[in-house]
BALOBA-1460 file (C-alpha; in Angstrom, 3 decimals):
// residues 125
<rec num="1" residu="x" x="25.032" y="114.101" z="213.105"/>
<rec num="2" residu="x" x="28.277" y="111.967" z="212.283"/>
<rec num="3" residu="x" x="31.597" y="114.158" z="211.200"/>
<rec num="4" residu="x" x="33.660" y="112.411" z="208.455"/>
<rec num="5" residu="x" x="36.643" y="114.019" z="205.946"/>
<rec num="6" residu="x" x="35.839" y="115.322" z="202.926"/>
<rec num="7" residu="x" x="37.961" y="112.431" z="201.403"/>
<rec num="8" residu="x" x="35.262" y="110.045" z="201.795"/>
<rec num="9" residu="x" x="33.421" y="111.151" z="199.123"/>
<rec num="10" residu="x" x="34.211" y="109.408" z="195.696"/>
<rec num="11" residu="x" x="30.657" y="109.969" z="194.290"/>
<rec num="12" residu="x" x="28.349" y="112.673" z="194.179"/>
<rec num="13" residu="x" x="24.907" y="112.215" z="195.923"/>
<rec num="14" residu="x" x="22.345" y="113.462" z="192.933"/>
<rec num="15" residu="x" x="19.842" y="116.162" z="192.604"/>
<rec num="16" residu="x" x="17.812" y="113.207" z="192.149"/>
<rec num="17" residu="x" x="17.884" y="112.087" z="195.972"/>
<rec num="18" residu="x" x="17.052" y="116.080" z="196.853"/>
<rec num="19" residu="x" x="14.033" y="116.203" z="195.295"/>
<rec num="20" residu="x" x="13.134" y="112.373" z="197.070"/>
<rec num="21" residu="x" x="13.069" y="114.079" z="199.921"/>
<rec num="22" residu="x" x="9.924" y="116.419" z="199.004"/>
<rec num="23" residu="x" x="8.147" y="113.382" z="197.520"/>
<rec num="24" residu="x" x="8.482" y="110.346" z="199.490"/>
<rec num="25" residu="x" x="11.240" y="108.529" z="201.878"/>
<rec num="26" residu="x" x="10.883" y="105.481" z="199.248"/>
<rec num="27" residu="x" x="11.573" y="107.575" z="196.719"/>
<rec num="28" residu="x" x="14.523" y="106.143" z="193.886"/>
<rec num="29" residu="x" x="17.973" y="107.215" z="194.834"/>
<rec num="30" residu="x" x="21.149" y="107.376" z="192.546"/>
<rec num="31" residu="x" x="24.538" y="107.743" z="192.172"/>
<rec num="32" residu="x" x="26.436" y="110.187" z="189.573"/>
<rec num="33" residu="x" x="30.271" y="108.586" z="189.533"/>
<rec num="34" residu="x" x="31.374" y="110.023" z="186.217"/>
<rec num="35" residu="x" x="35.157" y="111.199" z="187.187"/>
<rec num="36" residu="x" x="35.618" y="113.400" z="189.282"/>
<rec num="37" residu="x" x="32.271" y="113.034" z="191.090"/>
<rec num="38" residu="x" x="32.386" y="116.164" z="192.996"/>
<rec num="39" residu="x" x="30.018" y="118.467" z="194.395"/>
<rec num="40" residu="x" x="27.528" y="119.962" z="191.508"/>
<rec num="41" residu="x" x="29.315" y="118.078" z="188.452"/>
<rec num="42" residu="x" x="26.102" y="116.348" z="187.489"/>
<rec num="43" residu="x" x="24.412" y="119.892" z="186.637"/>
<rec num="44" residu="x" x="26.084" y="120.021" z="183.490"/>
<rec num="45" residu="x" x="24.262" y="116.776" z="182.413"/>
<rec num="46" residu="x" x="20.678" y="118.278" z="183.394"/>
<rec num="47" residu="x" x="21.456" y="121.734" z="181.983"/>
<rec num="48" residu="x" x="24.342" y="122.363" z="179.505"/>
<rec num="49" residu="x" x="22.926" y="125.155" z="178.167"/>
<rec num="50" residu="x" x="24.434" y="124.616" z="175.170"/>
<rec num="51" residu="x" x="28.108" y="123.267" z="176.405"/>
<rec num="52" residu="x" x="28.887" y="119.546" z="175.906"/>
<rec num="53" residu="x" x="29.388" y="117.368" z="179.392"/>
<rec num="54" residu="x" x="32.770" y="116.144" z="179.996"/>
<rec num="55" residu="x" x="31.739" y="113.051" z="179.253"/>
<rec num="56" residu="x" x="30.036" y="113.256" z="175.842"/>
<rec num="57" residu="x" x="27.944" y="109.712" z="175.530"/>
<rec num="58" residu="x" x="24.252" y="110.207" z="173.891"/>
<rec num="59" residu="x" x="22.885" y="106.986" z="175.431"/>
<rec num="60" residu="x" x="24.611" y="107.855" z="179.147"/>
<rec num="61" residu="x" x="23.341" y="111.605" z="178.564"/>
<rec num="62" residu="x" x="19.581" y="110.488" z="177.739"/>
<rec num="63" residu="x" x="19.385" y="108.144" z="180.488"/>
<rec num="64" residu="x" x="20.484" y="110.325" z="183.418"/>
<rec num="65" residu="x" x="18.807" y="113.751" z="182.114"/>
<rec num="66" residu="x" x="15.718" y="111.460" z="181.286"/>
<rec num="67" residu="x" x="15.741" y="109.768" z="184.255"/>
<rec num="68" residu="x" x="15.626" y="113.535" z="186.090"/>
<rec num="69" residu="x" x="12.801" y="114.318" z="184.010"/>
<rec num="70" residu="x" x="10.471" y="111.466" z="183.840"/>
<rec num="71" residu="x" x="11.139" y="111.735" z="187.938"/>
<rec num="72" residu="x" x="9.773" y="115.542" z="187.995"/>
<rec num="73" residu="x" x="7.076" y="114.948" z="185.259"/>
<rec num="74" residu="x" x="5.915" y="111.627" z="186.516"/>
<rec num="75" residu="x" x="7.345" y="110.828" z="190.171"/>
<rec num="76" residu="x" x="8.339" y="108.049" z="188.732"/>
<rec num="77" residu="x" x="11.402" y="107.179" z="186.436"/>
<rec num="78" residu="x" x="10.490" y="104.144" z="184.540"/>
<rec num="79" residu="x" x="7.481" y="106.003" z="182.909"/>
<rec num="80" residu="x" x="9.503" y="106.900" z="179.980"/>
<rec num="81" residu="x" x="8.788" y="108.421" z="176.821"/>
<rec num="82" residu="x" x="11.471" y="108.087" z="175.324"/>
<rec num="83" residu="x" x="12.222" y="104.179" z="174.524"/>
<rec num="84" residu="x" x="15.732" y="104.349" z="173.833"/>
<rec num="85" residu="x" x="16.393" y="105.070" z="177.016"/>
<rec num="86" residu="x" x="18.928" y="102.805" z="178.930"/>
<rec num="87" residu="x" x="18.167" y="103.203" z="182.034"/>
<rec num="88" residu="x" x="16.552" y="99.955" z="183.698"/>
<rec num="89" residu="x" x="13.675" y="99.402" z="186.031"/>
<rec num="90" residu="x" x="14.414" y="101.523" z="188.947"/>
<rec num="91" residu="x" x="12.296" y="100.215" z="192.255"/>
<rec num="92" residu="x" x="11.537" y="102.838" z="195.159"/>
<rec num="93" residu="x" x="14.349" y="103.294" z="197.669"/>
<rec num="94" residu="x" x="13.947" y="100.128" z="200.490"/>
<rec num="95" residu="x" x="17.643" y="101.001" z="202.084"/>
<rec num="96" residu="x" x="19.608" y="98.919" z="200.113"/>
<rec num="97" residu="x" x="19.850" y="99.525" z="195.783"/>
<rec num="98" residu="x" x="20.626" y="102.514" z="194.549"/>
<rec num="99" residu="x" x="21.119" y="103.382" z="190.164"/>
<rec num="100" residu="x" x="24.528" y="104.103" z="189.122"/>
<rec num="101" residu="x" x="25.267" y="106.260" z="186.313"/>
<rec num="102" residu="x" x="28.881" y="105.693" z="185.745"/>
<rec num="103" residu="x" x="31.258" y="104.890" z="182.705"/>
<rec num="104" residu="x" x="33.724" y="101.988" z="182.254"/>
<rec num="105" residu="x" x="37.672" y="102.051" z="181.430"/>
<rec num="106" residu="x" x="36.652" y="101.704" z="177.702"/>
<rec num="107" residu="x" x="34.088" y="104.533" z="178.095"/>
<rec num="108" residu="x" x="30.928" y="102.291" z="177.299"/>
<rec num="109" residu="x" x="28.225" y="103.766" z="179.753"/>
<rec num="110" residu="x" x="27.787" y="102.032" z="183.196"/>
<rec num="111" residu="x" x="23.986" y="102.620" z="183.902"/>
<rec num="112" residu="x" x="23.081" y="99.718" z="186.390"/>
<rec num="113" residu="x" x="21.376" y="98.855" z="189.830"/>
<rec num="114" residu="x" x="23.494" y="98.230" z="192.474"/>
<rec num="115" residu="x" x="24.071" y="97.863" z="195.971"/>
<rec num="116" residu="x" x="24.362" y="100.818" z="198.389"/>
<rec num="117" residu="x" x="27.634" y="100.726" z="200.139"/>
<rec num="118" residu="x" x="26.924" y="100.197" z="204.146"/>
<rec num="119" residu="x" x="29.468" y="102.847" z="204.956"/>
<rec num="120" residu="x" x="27.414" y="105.184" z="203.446"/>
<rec num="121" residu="x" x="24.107" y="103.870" z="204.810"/>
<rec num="122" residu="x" x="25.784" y="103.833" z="208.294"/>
<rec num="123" residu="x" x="27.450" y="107.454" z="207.805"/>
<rec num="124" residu="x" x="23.730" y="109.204" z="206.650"/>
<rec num="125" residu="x" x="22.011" y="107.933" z="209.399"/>
């Protein structure tokens, strides 16, 4: 196992990528980078029990507590059920695209595919 400073992490690996693990090595991976993307920030999105998330967006909200749930109920997030829903088509996890579920400077969400950063790749092997 590789040793690296704490400082290296800008994002927050989701709950999303634990539960992969139980289900398949292919399974969809993503990234929470809503500021600051620490350690157990993206639990408020699944459960707020009541509280509002720091960063209060319906549409960013739906997609990344959906995208949880259609995960758990259907191993597989682009069975939907609810349309509205802005997440795109998320493929199975081949070692290189990941989703994002960020927000921009003018706090429009950010929910898009993207590339996985090599360092990353090359520091979880």
């Amino acid at each position: 196992m590789k040793a690296f400073p704490l400082t290296a992490f800008k994002v927050c690996i989701t709950t999303l990528f634990f539960l992969s693990i139980f289900y398949s090595p292919t399974s969809p991976q993503a990234e929470f980078a809503i500021s600051p993307a620490q350690h157990a920030n993206d639990l408020k999105y699944y459960w707020n029990n009541g509280v509002t998330p720091p960063y209060a967006n319906t549409a960013f909200n739906n997609a990344f507590t959906q995208t949880f749930q259609n995960f758990v109920r259907f191993i597989n997030p682009n069975i939907k059920w609810d349309w509205s829903n802005i997440t795109p088509f998320f493929p199975p996890w081949l070692g290189g695209f990941e989703m994002l579920f960020d927000k921009s400077a003018t706090d429009a969400p950010i929910v898009q595919l993207k590339q996985t950063n090599s360092g990353l790749l090359t520091r979880c092997q």
